[in-house]
C-alpha positions in Angstrom: 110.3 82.5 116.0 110.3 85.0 119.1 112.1 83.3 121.8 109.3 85.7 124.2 106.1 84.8 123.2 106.6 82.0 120.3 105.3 83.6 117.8 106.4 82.6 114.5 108.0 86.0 112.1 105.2 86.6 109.8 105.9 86.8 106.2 104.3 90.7 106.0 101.0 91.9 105.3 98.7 92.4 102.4 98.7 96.3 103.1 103.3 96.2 102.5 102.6 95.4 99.1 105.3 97.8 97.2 107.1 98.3 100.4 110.7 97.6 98.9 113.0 98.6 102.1 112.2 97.5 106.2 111.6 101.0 107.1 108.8 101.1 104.5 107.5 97.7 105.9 107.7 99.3 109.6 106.1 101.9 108.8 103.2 100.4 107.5 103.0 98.6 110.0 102.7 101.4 112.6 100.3 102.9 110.1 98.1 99.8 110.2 98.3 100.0 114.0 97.4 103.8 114.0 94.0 102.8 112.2 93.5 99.7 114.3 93.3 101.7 117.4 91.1 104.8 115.5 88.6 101.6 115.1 89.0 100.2 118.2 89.0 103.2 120.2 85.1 103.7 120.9 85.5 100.0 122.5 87.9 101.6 124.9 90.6 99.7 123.3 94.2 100.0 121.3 96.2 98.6 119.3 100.3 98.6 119.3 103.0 97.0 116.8 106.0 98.5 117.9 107.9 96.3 115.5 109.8 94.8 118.7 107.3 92.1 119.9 106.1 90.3 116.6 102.2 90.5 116.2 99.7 93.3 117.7 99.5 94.5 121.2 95.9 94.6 122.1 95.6 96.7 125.5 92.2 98.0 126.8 91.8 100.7 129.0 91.2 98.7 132.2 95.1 97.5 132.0 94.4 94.2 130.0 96.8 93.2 127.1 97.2 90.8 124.3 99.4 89.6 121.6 97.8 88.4 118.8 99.8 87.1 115.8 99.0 89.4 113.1 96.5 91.9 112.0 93.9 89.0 111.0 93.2 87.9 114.3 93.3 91.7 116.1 89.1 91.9 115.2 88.5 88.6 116.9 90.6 89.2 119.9 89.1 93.1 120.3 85.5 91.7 120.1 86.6 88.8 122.9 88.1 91.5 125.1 85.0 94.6 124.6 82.5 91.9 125.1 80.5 92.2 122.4 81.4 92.2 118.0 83.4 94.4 116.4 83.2 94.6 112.4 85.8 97.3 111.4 83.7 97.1 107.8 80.1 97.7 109.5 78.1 100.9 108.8 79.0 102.4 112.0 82.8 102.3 111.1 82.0 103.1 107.2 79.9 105.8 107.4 77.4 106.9 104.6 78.6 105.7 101.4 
């Protein structure tokens, strides 16, 4: 548990499957963040896991910020902040297929 903010260590995500060493883990995680934020971006927000602050920093560009656990909960928590629902698997996000 961070002493910080409370958050319980998660046990890793789905997407450090095969990631046998920390620095593979960290790095997907910043990976995962990377694409968060490519998502999130046209909603005027980002998204941060700097591997020091466990869970995801939500920050929009009006100077707001929060931490939410883990990557499950960053869609809910963008879509509370923008205002209005973001589906990172809708059409808009997917393209043509």
């Amino acid at each position: 548990m961070c002493s910080s903010c409370g958050f319980p260590s998660a046990p890793g995500h789905w997407t450090e499957a095969g990631a046998t060493t920390p620095g593979d883990r960290m790095r997907a995680r910043l990976r995962r963040a990377q694409a968060a934020t490519v998502l999130l971006r046209p909603f005027g927000l980002s998204a941060r896991d700097d591997g020091a602050v466990p869970g995801v920093q939500l920050s929009s560009a009006f100077g707001a910020t929060e931490i939410v656990p883990d990557f499950d909960a960053v869609w809910s928590a963008a879509a509370r902040m923008a205002g209005k629902p973001i589906d990172p698997l809708s059409d808009r996000f997917l393209g043509d297929r």
